[in-house]
Structure formats: structure tokens, C-alpha cells
Rosetta silent file (secondary structure, phi, psi, omega in degrees, C-alpha in Angstrom):
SEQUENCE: XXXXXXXXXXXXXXXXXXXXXXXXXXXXXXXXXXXXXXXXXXXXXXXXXXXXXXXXXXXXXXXXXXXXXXXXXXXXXXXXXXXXXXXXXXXXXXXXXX
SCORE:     score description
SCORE:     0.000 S_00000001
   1 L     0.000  114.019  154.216    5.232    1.176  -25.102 S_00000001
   2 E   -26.174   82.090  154.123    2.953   -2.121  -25.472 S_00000001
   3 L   -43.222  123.711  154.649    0.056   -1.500  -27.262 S_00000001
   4 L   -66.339 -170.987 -179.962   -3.437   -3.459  -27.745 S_00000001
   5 H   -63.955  -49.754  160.180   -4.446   -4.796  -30.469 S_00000001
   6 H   -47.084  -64.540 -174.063   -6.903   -2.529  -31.594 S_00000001
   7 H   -66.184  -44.119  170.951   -4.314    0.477  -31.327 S_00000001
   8 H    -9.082  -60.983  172.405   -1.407   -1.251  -32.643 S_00000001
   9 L   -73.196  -29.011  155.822   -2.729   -0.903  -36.100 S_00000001
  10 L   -82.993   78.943  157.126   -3.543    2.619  -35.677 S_00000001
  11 L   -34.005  -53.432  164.658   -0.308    4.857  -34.696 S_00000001
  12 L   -11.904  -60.810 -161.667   -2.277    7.530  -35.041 S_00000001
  13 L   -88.998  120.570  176.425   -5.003    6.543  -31.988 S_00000001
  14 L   -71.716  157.607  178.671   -3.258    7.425  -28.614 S_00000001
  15 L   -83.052   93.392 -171.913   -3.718    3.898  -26.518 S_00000001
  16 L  -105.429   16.082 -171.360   -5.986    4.669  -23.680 S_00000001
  17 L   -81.015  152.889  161.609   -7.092    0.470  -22.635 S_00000001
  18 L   -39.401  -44.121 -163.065   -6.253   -1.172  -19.529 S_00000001
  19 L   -98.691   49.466 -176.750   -3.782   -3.531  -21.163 S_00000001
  20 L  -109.267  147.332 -174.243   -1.021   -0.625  -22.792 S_00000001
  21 E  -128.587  123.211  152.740    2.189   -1.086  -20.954 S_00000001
  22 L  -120.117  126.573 -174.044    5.216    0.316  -20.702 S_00000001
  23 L   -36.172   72.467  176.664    8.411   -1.147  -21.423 S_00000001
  24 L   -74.281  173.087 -162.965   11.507   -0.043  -18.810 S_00000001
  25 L  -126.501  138.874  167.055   15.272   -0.891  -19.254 S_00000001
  26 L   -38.848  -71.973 -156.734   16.360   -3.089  -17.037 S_00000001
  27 L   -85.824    4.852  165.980   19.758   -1.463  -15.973 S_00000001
  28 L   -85.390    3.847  170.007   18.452    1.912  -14.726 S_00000001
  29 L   -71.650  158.582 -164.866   16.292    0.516  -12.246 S_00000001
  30 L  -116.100  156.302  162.205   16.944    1.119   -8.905 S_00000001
  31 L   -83.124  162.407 -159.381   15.939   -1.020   -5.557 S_00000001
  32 L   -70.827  168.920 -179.648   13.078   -0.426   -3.550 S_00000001
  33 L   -56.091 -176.671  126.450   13.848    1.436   -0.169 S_00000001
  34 L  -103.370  136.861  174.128   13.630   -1.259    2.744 S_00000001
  35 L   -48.433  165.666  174.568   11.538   -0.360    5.330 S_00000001
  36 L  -100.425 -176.717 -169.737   12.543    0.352    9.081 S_00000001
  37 H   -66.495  -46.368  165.998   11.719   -1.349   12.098 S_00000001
  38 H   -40.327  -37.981  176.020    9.441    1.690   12.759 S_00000001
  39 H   -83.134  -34.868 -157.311    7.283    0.903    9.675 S_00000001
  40 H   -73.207  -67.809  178.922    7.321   -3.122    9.719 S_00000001
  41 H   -22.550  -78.985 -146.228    5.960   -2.419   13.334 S_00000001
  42 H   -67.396  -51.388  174.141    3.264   -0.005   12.095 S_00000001
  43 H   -41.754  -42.967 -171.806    2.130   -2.368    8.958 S_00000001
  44 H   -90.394  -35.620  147.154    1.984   -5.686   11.427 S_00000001
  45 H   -27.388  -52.093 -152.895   -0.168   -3.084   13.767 S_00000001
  46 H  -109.453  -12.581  163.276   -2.675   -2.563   11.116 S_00000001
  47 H   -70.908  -36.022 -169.709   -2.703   -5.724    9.530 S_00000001
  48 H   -85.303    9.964 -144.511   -3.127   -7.080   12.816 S_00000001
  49 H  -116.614  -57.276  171.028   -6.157   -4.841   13.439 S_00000001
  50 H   -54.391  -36.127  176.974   -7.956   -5.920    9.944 S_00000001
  51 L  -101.602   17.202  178.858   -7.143  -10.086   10.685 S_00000001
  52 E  -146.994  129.526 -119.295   -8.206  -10.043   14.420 S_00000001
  53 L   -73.521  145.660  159.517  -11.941  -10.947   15.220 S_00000001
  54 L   -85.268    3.558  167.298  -13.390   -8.116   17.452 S_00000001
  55 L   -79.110  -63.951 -176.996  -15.133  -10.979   19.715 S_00000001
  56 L   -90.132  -36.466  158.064  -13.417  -13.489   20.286 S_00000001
  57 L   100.720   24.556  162.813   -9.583  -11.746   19.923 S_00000001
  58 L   -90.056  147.912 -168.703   -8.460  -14.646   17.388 S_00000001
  59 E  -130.795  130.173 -157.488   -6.329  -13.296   15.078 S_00000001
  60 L   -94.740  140.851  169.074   -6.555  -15.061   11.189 S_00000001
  61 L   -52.851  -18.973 -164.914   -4.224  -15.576    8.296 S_00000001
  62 L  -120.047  135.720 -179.159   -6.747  -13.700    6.481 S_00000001
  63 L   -51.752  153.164  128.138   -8.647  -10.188    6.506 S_00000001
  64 L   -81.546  145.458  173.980  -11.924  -10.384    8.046 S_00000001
  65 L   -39.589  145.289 -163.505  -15.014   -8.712    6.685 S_00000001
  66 L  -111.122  -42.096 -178.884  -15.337   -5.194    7.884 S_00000001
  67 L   -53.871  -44.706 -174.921  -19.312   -5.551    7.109 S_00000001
  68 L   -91.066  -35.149 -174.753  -19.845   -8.749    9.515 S_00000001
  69 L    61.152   12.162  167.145  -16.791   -7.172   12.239 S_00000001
  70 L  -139.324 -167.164 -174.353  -15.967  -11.039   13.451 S_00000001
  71 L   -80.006 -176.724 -176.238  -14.981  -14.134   12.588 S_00000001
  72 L  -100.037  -32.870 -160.836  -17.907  -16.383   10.800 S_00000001
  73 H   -72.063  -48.443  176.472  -17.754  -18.585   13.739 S_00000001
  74 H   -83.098   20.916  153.915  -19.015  -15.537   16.196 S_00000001
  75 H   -94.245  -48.119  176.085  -21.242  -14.253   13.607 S_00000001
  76 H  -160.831   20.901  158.656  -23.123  -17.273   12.940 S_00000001
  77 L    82.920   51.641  158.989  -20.989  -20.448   14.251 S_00000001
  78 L   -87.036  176.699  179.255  -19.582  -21.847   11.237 S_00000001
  79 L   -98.506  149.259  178.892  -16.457  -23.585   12.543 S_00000001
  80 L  -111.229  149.684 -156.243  -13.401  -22.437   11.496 S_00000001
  81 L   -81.702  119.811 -165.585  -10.386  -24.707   10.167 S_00000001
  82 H   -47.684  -22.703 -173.238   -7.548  -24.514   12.878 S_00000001
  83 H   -72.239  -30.456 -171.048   -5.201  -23.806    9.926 S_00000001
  84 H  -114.792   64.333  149.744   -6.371  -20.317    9.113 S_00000001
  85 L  -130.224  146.659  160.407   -5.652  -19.223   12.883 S_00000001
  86 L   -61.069  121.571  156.567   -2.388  -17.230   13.586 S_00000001
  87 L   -77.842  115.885 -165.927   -0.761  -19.200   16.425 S_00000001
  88 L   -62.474  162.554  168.915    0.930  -16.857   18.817 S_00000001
  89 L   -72.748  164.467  179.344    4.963  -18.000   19.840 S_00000001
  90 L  -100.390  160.633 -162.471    5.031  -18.948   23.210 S_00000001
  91 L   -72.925  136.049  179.403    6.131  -16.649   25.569 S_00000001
  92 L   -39.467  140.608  140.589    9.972  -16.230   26.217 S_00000001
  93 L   -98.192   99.546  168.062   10.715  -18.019   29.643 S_00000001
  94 L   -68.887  111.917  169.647   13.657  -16.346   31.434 S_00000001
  95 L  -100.502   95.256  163.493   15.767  -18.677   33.556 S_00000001
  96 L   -57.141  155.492 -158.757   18.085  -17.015   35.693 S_00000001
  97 L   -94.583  150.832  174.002   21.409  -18.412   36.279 S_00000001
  98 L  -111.111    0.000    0.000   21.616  -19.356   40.042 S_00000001
């Protein structure tokens, strides 16, 4: 276990600061699960829910503020930089064979 500084010198004093750490070995770690499709889905749902403005229906690289509930631009017109909007893909066009 890492210690601060302060405890370090004192074995004694259990370590109760923000920066005590502890040290894991390497080869018993295991890897993380991966998620399913079912989950990715439900994360990019809720994520999508938190970055997209409830006015205007642009949806941002970034959270928006749950206190203002838009974008800055429909709150109080600043403009916003085209770069921090998601651009959607364009929609699949299906061409039938003739």
C-alpha cells in the first residue's frame, strides 16, 4: 500500500488521505467484461439524451447543462462552433437491382 507522506513516517497511524493507494500484481488481473450490443445501445441512448438540446434537437459532442436544458445558442444565442455538433451519417440509400 502507497502511503502519504505524513503517514509514511508513522506505521503506527492507519492512512486515511485521498492520495493512499494500493499496489496490485499485475499477473492476477483479469479483463474487464465487454459489454453487449444490448448495453452499448442503452449507454448511446442516455448519452444521447444528456448531449441533445431539448429545442432545437441538435445533438453535441458534449453534455449540456441540465440547469439551462438547451444549447447556449437557444438559451441566449451565442453561436455555436460547427465542430462541437454531432453530424448524423447519411441515411443508407437502397438501390435495388433491376
Amino acid at each position: 500500500m502507497l502511503r502519504c507522506r505524513l503517514c509514511a513516517t508513522r506505521t503506527q497511524w492507519s492512512c486515511r488521505h485521498p492520495t493512499r493507494g494500493f499496489l496490485l500484481r499485475v499477473d492476477l488481473a483479469v479483463p474487464k467484461l465487454t459489454p453487449t450490443l444490448a448495453q452499448e445501445w442503452a449507454l448511446d441512448r442516455a448519452m444521447a439524451a444528456r448531449q441533445t438540446c431539448g429545442q432545437c434537437k441538435r445533438r453535441f459532442y458534449i453534455c449540456l447543462s441540465k440547469k439551462l436544458g438547451c444549447c447556449l445558442e437557444c438559451f441566449d444565442g451565442t453561436p455555436t462552433h460547427p465542430s462541437s455538433l454531432m453530424t448524423l451519417p447519411a441515411p443508407a440509400v437502397h438501390r435495388l437491382a433491376a
